[in-house]
N, C-alpha and C positions, 0 to 999 in steps of 0.2 A: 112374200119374200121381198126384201127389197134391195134396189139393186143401187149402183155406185154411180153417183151424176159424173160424167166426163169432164175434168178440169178444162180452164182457159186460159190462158198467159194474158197481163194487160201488162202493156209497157208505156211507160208515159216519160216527157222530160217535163222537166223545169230547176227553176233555181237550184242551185245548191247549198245555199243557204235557207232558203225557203224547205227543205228537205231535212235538214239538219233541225232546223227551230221548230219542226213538226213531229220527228221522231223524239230527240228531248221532251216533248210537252207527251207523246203520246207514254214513252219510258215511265218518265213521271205517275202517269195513270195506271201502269204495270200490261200497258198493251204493247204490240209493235206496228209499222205502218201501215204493213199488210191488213192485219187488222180494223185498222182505223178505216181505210178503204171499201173492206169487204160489210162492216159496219153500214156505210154511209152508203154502199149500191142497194144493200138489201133493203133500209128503209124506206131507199129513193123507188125500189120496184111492190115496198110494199100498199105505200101511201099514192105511188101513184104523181109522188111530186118530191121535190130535192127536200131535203130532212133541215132545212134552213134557208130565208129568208135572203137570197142575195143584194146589196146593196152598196153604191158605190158613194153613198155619206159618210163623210164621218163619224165614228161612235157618238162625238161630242152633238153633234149636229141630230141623231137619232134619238139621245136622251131625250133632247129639247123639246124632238116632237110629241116624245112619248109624255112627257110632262104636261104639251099642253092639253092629252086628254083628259088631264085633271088639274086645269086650271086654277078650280076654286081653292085647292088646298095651297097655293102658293097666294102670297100677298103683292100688292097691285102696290106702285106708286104715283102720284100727281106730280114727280118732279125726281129728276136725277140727282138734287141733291140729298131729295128724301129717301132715296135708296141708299147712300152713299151714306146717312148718319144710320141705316139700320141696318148696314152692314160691318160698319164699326163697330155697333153696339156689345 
């Protein structure tokens, strides 16, 4: 038989717009916040670790690094002009 796990109430603040532009995006996906939450505890108690990578970079700034584990596929220049005619190009 099994039986009925006892609910918990979380309350949390923050932004209101921050709240706003997270329920939009989660709507979007056809979930609701609540959702989106209970989502991200459960993976957080399943893995043992937050279900994402936190980091106070910028996206632009993380691309960058992620690129340079793959150096070789980008091309190298000897001079800022020579970058600058093969970005014209």
């Amino acid at each position: 038989m099994q039986t009925k796990r006892q609910e918990a109430r979380l309350n949390i603040r923050l932004d209101a717009e921050l709240k706003q532009e997270a329920t939009d995006i989660a709507n979007d996906m056809g979930i609701d916040l609540t959702t989106v939450i209970k989502m991200t505890l459960t993976q957080m108690v399943k893995d043992h670790r937050l279900p994402f990578t936190p980091t106070s970079l910028p996206i632009e700034t993380i691309q960058a690094l992620k690129e340079l584990d793959h150096a070789e596929n980008y091309p190298t220049y000897a001079t800022v002009d020579e970058m600058k005619k093969a970005i014209d190009a």
